[in-house]
C-alpha positions as CSV (number, residue, x, y, z in Angstrom):
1,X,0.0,0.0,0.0
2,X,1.3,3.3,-0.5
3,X,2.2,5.6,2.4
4,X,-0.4,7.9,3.2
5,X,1.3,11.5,2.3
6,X,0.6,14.9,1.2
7,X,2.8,17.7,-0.1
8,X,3.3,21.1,2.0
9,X,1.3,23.1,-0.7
10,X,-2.0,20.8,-0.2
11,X,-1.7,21.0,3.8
12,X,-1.5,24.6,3.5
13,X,-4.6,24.9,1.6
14,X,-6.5,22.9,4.6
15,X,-4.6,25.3,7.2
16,X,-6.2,28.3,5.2
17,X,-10.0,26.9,5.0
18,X,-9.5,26.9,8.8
19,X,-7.8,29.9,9.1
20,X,-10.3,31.8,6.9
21,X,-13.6,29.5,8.6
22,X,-14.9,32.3,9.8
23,X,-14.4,34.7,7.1
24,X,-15.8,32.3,4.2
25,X,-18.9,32.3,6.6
26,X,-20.0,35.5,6.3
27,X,-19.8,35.1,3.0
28,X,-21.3,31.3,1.7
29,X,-25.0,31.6,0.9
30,X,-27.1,29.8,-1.3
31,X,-27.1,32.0,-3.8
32,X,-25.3,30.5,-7.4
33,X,-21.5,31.9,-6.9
34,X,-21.2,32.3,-3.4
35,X,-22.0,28.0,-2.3
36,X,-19.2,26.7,-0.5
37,X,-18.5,24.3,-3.2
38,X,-18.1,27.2,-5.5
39,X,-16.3,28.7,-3.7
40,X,-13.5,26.3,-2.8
41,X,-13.0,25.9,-6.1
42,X,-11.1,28.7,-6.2
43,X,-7.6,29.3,-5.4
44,X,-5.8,29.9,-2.2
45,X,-5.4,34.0,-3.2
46,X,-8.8,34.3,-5.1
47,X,-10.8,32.6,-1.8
48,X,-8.8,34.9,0.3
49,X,-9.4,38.3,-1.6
50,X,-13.4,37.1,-2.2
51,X,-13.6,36.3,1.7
52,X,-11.1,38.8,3.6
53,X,-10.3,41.5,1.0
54,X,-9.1,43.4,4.0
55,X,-6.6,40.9,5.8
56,X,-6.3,38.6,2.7
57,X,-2.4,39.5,2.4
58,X,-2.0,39.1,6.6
59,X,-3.7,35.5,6.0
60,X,-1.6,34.6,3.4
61,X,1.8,35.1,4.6
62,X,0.4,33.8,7.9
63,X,-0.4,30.1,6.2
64,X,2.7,30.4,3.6
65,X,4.9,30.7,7.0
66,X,4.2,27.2,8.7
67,X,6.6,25.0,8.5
68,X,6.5,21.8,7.1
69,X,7.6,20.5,10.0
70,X,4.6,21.8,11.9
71,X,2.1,19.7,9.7
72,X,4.1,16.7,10.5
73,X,3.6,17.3,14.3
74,X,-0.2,18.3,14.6
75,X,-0.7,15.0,12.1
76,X,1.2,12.9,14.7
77,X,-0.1,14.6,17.6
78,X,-3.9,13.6,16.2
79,X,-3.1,10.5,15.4
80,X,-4.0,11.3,11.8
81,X,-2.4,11.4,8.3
82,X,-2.9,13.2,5.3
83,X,-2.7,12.3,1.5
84,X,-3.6,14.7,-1.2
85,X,-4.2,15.4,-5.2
86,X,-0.6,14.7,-6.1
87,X,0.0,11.2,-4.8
88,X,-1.9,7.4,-5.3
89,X,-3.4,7.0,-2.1
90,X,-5.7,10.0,-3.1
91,X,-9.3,8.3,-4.8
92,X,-9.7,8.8,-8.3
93,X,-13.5,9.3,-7.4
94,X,-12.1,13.1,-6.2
95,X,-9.9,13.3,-8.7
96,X,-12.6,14.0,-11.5
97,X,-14.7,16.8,-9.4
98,X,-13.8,20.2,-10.1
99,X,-13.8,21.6,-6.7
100,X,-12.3,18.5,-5.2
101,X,-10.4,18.5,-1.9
102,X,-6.8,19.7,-2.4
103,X,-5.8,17.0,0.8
104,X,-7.9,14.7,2.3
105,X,-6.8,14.2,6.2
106,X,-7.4,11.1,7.8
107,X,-7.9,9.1,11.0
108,X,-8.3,5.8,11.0
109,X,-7.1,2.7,8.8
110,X,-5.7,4.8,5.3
111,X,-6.0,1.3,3.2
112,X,-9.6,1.9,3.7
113,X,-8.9,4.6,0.6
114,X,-7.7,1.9,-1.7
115,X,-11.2,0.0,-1.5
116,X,-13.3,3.5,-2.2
117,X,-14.3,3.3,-5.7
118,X,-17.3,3.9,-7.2
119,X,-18.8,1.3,-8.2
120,X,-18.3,-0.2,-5.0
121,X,-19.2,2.7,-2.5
122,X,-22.9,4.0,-2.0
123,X,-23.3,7.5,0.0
124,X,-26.2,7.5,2.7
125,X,-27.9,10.3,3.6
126,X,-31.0,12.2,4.9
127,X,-32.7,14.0,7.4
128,X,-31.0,14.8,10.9
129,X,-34.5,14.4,13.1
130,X,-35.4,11.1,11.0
131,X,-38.2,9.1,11.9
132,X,-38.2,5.5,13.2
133,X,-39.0,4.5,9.2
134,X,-36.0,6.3,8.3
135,X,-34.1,5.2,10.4
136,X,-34.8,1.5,10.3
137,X,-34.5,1.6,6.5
138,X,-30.5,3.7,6.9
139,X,-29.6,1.2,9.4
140,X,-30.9,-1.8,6.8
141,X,-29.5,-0.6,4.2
142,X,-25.9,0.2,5.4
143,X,-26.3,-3.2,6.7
144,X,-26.8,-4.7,3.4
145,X,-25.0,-2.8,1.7
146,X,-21.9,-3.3,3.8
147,X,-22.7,-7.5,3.9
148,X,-22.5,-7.3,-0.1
149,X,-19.0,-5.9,0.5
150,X,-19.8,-2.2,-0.4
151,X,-17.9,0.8,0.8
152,X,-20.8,3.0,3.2
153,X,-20.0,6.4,3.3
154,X,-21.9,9.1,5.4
155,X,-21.7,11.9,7.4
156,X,-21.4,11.3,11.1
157,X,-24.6,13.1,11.5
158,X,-27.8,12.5,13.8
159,X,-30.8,9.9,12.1
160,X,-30.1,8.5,9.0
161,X,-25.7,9.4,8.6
162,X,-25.5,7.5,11.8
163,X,-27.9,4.8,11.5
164,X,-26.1,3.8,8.1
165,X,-22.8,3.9,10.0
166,X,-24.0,1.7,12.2
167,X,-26.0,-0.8,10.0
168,X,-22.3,-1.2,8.3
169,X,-20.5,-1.8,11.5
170,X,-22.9,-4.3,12.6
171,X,-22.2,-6.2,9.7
172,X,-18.7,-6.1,10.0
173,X,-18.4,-4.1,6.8
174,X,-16.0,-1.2,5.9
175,X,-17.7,2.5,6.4
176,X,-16.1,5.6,6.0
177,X,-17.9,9.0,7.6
178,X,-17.1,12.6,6.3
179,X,-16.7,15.2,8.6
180,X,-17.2,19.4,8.5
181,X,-14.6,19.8,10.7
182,X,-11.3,18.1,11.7
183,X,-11.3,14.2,11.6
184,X,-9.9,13.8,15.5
185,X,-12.9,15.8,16.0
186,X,-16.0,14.0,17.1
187,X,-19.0,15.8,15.8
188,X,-21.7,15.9,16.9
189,X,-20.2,15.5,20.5
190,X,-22.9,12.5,21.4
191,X,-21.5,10.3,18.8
192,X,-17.9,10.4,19.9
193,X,-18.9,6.2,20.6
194,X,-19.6,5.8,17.3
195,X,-16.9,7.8,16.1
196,X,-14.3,6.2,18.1
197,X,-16.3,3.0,16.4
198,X,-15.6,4.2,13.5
199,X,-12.3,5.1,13.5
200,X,-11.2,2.0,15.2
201,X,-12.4,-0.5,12.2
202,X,-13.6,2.1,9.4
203,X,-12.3,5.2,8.3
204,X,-13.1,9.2,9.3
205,X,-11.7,11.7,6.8
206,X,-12.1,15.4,6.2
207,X,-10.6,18.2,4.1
208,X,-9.7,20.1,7.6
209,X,-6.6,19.3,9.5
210,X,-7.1,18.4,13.6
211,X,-8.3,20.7,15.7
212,X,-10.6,22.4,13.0
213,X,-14.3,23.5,14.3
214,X,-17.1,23.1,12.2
215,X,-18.9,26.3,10.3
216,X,-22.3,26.1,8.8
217,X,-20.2,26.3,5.4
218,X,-18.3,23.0,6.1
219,X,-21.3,21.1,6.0
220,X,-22.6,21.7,1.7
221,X,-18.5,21.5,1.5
222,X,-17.9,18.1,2.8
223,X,-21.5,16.8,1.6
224,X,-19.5,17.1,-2.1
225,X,-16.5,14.9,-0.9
226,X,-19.8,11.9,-0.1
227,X,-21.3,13.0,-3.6
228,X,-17.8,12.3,-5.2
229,X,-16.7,9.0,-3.5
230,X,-19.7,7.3,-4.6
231,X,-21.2,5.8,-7.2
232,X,-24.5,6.3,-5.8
233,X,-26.0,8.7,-3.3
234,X,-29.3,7.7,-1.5
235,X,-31.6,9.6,-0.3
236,X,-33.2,8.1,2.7
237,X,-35.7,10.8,4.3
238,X,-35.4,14.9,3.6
239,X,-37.5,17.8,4.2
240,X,-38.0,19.7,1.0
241,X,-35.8,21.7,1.7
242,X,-32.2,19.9,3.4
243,X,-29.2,19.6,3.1
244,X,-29.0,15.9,2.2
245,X,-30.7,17.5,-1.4
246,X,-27.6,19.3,-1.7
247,X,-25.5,16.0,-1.6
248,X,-28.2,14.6,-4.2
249,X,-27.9,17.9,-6.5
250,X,-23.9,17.5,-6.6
251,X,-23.8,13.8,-7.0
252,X,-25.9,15.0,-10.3
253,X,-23.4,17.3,-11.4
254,X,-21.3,14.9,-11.1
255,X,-23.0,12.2,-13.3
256,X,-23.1,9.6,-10.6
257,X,-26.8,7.8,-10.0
258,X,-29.1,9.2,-7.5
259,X,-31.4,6.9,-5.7
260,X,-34.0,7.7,-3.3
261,X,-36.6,5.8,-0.6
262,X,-39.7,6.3,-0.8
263,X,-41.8,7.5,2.5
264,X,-45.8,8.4,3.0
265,X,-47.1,11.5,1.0
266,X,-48.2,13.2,4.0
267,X,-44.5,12.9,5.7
268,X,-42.6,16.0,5.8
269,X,-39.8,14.1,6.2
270,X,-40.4,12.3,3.0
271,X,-41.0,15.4,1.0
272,X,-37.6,15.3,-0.5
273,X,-37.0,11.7,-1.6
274,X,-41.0,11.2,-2.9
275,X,-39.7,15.0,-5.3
276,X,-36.3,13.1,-6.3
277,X,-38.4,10.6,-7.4
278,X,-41.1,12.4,-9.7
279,X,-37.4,13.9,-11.1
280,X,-36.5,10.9,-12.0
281,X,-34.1,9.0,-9.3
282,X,-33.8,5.3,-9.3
283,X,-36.7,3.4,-6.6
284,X,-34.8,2.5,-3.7
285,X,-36.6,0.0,-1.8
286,X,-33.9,-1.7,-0.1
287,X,-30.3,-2.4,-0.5
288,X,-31.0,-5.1,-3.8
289,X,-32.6,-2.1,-5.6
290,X,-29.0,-0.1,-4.9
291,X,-27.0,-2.9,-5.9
292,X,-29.2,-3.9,-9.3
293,X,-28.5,-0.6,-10.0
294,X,-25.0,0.0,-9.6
295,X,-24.0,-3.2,-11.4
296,X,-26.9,-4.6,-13.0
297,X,-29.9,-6.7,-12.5
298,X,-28.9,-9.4,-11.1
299,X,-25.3,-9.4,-10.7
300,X,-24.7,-9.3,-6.3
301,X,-28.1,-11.0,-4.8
302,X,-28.9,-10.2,-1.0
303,X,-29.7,-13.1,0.7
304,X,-32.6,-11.9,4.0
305,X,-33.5,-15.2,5.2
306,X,-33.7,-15.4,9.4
307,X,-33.7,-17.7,11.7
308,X,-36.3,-20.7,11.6
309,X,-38.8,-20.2,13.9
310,X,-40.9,-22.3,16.2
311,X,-44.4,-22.6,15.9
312,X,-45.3,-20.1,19.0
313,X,-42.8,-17.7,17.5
314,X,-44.2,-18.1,14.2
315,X,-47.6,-17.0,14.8
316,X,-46.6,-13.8,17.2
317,X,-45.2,-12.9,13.9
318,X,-48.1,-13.8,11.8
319,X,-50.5,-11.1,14.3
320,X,-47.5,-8.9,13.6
321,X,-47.9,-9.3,10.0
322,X,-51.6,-8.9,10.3
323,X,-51.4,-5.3,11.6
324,X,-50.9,-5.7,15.6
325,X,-48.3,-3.2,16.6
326,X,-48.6,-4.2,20.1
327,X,-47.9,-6.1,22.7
328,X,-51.6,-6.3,24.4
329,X,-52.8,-6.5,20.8
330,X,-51.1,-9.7,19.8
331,X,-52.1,-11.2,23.2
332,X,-55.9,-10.3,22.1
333,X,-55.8,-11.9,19.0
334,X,-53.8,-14.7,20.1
335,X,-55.4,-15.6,23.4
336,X,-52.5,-15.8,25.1
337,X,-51.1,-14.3,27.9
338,X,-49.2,-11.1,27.8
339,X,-45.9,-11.8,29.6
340,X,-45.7,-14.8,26.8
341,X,-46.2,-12.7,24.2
342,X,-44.0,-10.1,25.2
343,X,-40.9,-12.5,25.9
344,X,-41.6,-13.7,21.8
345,X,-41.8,-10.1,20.6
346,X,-38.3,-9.7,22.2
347,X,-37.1,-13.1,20.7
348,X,-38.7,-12.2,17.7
349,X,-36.7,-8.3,17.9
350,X,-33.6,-10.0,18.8
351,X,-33.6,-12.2,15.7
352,X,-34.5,-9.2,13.7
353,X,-37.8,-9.9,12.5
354,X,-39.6,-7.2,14.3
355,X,-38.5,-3.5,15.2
356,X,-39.4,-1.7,18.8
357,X,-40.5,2.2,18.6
358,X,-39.7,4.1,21.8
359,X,-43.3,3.8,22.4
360,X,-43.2,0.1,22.3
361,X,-45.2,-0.5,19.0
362,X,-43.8,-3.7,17.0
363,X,-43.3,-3.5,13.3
364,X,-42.1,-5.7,10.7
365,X,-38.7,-6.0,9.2
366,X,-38.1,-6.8,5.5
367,X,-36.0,-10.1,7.1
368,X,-38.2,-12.9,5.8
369,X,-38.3,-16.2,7.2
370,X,-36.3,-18.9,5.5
371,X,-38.7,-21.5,3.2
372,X,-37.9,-24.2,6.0
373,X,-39.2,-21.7,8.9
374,X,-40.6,-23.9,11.3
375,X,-38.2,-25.7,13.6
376,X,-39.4,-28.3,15.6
């Protein structure tokens, strides 16, 4: 594997878009011109003069005097490393964007880098406050996905980014999440667990070097870095107006495919995914429709078949099926006890077939029961 490294010029461009963090903030809108991803297309003396006219020279020199040697130590110090533009551990997916990431500054396992390519990595993404349908289907999928031996990317984020993260680690699959802010830099703060997670097996990158704070900016300007790396971006759940549409609208630009799960009409939270759709994005029902079409009908088939189940087990799930959502309700049409039926809904949970809302309604999973489902 080649050594993950990154030349002076590349790790002064990430000191400068932390430097000037504050400055481009003022100025990134979303008005066409002044996006962040516009605007980091632009060189290192053109972002400073369109951003700090005033200090732009101060800035300057300021960056162009750090020592190489300096970037060495805050790397080490983080526990990071770096690669950029100029050398082969950089991924050809960023290679092709125009306002791709001049370094790409890592923490966590760098050979990670040499399995993102596009046809084998699917971004996740969607709304922040998800639902329990949103996030049951990013935690499936990212499951899946990560089983079939795809690359999941996402963005560290509350809802769906984390429960795709998480559907990939529980499969023992390779994730990698994209951060706003410097990669030893656990953000948002309650998922330092799942970062740590994450860095420990997986792979947590950013454009920022350590120490980096998020703006509102770094957010549209890393959601282009998870447009770029894969060759697919999902939707999961999105107001109609999020952010995660602005990771669907550059992965367009970009030519990759755009897929997108559909949610009920009257969902807010659907609003975005149900419009991609109208547009024109692929039906994403679960991680088979992802993978038909990345690489063809056909071509990687998901296997969901569960555990066999006994007869008792088997016909808690049946009421399930039927439309009981809880507990008390399956006893009902069961005649059974409730204490029996809620020691099978947890059985039945635990082997995946069912999911538990905070509010302790029961719902089905797409796991289906293998063909031989009854054990005796």
């Amino acid at each position: 594997m080649a050594e993950p490294r990154a030349c002076p010029d590349c790790l002064r461009r990430a000191a400068l878009l932390a430097l000037f963090g504050p400055y481009i903030e003022k100025v990134a809108t979303g008005a066409p011109g002044s996006r962040s991803p516009e605007l980091l297309r632009l060189s290192n003396e053109e972002l400073a003069e369109v951003t700090a006219p005033k200090v732009a020279a101060q800035l300057l020199a300021r960056v162009a005097a750090i020592p190489e040697r300096q970037f060495e130590d805050e790397l080490s110090d983080a526990r990071c490393w770096a690669c950029c533009r100029h050398g082969d551990l950089y991924p050809d997916s960023l290679r092709d964007a125009p306002d791709a990431a001049w370094a790409l500054i890592g923490h966590g396992d760098p050979r990670l880098l040499e399995a993102i390519e596009p046809f084998g990595t699917v971004t996740i993404v969607g709304a922040r406050r998800a639902t329990s349908y949103g996030r049951e289907i990013a935690r499936e999928l990212g499951r899946e996905l990560a089983s079939a031996g795809m690359t999941v990317v996402s963005g560290l984020a509350f809802g769906v980014d984390g429960c795709a993260h998480r559907g990939a680690l529980d499969a023992g699959g390779r994730t990698v999440a994209v951060l706003g802010c410097g990669p030893d830099n656990a953000y948002p703060a309650a998922h330092r667990s799942l970062w740590r997670r994450i860095s420990e097996v997986g792979l947590v990158i950013s454009e920022f070097p350590p120490g980096a704070q998020p703006w509102r900016w770094t957010f549209p300007a890393r959601n282009r870095i998870m447009a770029a790396l894969a060759g697919m971006t999902v939707v999961v759940e999105a107001a109609a107006r999020s952010g995660s549409l602005i990771t669907a609208d550059l992965a367009a630009d970009l030519g990759r495919d755009l897929g997108a799960v559909p949610g009920p009409v009257s969902s807010r939270a659907s609003a975005g995914p149900n419009n991609l759709l109208a547009g024109g994005a692929c039906l994403v029902r679960d991680a088979q429709d992802v993978l038909d079409a990345m690489l063809g009908p056909g071509a990687r088939r998901i296997e969901r078949s569960g555990s066999a189940l006994d007869l008792g087990l088997a016909a808690v799930l049946a009421a399930v099926d039927a439309g009981e959502s809880s507990c008390d309700g399956v006893a009902a049409s069961l005649g059974l006890p409730a204490a029996e039926i809620a020691a099978a809904l947890v059985r039945l949970e635990v082997l995946g077939y069912v999911s538990c809302s905070p509010l302790g309604l029961y719902s089905r999973t797409l796991l289906a029961p293998p063909p031989s489902a009854l054990s005796i």
